[in-house]
PLY file of the C-alpha trace (Angstrom):
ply
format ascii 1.0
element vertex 194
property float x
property float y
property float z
element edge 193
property int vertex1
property int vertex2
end_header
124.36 92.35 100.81
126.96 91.75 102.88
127.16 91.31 106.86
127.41 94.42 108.87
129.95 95.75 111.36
128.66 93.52 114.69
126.41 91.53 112.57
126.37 87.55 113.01
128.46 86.30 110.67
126.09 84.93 108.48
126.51 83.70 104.65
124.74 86.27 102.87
124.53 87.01 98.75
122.40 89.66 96.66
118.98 89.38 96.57
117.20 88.58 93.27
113.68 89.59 93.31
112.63 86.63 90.63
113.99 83.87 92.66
112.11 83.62 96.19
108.70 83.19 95.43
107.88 83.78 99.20
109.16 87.45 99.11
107.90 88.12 95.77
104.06 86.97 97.26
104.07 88.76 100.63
106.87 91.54 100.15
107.11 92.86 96.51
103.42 92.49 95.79
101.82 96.32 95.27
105.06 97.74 95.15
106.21 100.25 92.35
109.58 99.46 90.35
111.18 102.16 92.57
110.16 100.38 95.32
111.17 96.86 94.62
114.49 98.41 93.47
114.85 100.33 96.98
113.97 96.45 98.76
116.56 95.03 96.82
119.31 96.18 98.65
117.39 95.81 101.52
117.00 91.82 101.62
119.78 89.01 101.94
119.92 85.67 101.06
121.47 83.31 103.74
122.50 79.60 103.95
122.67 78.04 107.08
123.39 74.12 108.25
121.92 72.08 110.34
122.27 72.70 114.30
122.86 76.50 113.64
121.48 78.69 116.27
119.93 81.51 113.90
119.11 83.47 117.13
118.61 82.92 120.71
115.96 84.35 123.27
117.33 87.28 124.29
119.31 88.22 121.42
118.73 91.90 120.08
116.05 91.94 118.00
116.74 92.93 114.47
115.50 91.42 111.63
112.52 89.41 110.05
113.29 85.98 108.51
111.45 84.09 105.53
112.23 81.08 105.50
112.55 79.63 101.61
114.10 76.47 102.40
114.49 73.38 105.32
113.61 73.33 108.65
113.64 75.45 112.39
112.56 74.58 115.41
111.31 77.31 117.49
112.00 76.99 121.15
111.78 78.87 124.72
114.13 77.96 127.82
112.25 78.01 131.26
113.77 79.18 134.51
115.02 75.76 134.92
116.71 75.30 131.52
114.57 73.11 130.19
113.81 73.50 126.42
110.24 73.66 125.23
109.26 72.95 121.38
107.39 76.34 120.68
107.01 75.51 116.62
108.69 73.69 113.78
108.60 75.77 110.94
109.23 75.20 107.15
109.21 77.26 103.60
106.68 80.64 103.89
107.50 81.35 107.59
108.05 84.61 109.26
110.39 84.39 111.90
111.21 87.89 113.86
107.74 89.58 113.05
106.17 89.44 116.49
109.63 91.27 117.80
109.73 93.93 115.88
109.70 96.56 118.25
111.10 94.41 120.81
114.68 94.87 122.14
115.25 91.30 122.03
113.56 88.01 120.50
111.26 86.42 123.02
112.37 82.63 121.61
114.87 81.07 119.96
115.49 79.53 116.56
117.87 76.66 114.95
117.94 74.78 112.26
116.84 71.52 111.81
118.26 71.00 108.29
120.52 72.87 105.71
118.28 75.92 105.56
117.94 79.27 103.25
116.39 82.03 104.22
115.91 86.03 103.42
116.86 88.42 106.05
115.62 92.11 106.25
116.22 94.46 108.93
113.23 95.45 111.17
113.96 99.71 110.26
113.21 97.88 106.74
110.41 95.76 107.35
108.99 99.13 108.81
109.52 101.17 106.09
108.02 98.81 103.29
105.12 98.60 105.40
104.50 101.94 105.56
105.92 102.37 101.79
103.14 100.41 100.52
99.89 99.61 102.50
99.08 96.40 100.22
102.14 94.84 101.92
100.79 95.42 105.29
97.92 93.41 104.23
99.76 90.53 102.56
101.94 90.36 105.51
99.05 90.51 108.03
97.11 87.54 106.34
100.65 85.70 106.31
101.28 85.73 110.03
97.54 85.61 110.66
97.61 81.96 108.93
100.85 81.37 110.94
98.93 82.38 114.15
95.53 79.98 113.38
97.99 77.05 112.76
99.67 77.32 115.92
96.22 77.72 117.22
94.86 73.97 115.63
98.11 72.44 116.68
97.71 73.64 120.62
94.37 72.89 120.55
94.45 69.13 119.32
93.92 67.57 122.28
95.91 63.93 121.21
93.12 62.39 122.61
93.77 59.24 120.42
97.70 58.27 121.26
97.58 55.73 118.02
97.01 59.22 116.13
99.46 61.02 113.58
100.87 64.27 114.82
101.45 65.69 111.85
105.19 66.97 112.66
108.48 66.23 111.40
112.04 67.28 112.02
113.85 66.56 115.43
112.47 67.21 119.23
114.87 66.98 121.98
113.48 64.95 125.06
115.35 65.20 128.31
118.52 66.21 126.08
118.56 63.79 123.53
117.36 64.30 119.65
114.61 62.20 118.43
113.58 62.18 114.96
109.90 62.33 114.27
108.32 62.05 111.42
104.51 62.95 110.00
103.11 59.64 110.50
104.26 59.45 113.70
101.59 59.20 117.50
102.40 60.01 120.74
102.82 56.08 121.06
105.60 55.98 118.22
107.54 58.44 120.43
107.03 57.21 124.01
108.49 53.96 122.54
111.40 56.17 120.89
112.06 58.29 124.18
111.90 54.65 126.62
0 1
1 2
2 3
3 4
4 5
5 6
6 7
7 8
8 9
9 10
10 11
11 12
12 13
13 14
14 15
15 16
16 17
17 18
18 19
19 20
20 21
21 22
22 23
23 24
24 25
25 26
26 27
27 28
28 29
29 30
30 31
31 32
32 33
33 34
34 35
35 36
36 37
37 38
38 39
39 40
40 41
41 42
42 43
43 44
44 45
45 46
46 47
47 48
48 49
49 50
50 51
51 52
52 53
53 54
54 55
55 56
56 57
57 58
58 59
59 60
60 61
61 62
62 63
63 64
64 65
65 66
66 67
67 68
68 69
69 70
70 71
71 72
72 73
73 74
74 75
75 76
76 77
77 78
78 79
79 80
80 81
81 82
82 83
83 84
84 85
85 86
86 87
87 88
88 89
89 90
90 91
91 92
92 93
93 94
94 95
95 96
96 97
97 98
98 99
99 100
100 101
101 102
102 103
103 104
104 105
105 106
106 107
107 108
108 109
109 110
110 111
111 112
112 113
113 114
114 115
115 116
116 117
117 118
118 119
119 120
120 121
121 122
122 123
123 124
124 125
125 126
126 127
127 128
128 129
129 130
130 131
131 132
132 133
133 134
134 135
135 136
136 137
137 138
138 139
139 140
140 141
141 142
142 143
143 144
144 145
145 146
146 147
147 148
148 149
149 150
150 151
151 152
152 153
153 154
154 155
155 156
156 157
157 158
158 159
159 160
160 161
161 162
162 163
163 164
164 165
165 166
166 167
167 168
168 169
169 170
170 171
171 172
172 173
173 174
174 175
175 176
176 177
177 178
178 179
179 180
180 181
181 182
182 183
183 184
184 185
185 186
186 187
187 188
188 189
189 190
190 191
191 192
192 193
């Protein structure tokens, strides 16, 4: 699958249906061997480094995302221009699904680290869904997991400072990167930040 005319320039390579066991689990699961044929040509792989700005808020809305590999940060700019951490994200996450429909994605997404990922155009995501009902389901329970963890981690209240977050990859703090780790408290990074 190769990028389209006005398409990011993106890395992209056919799509094995054996080899992303994230696609195979939530997208190929119920569907006939026409079907998974048909998706086939529908997906793309694509690589991406560090620092890469796999879409920005405001960007047309086209495609869902699955991550398979590394690290994103999810983000939204305010009126000021001032950055706020939405998510970090890792392998099994569905970036794009909550825009479909949208004109343009309501955050924005880079990379933390070297980072693969399947791509599929929302018209596709669309059609599988209504190609094969048991997909709806498997990708309803997926972002419904994706929603109750971003539920736990906005309502821990931090109340202990000495207390692990539970997040890695890098935050930027009044424009400057710091790396945090899964170990680390709020403590660990107010002595990082000062």
């Amino acid at each position: 699958v190769g990028a389209l005319a006005g398409e990011p320039a993106l890395p992209t390579a056919s799509y094995n249906s054996n080899n992303c066991e994230y696609c195979e689990a939530k997208l190929y699961a119920g569907l006939s061997g026409r079907q998974v044929k048909e998706l086939d040509g529908r997906l793309g792989l694509c690589r991406s480094e560090p620092r890469h700005m796999l879409f920005r808020a405001g960007d047309p809305s086209k495609y869902l995302y699955v991550v398979r590999e590394g690290q994103l940060k999810l983000t939204r700019t305010d009126i000021d221009g001032h950055e706020h951490l939405l998510n970090l994200v890792g392998p099994g996450y569905f970036l794009g699904f909550d825009d479909i429909g949208n004109a343009s994605y309501s955050y924005s997404a880079e990379t933390l680290t070297s980072t693969v990922f399947c791509r599929i155009r929302h018209d596709d995501i669309v059609w599988l869904l209504t190609e094969a009902p048991q997909v709806s389901l498997n990708i309803l329970l997926a972002v419904n997991e994706q929603l109750a963890q971003a539920r736990s981690l906005s309502s821990r209240s931090f109340a202990d400072s000495d207390e692990a977050l539970g997040l890695a990859g890098e935050i930027v703090v009044n424009g400057t990167g710091i790396e945090v780790q899964a170990g680390d408290s709020l403590f660990d990074l107010r002595d990082r930040i000062n």
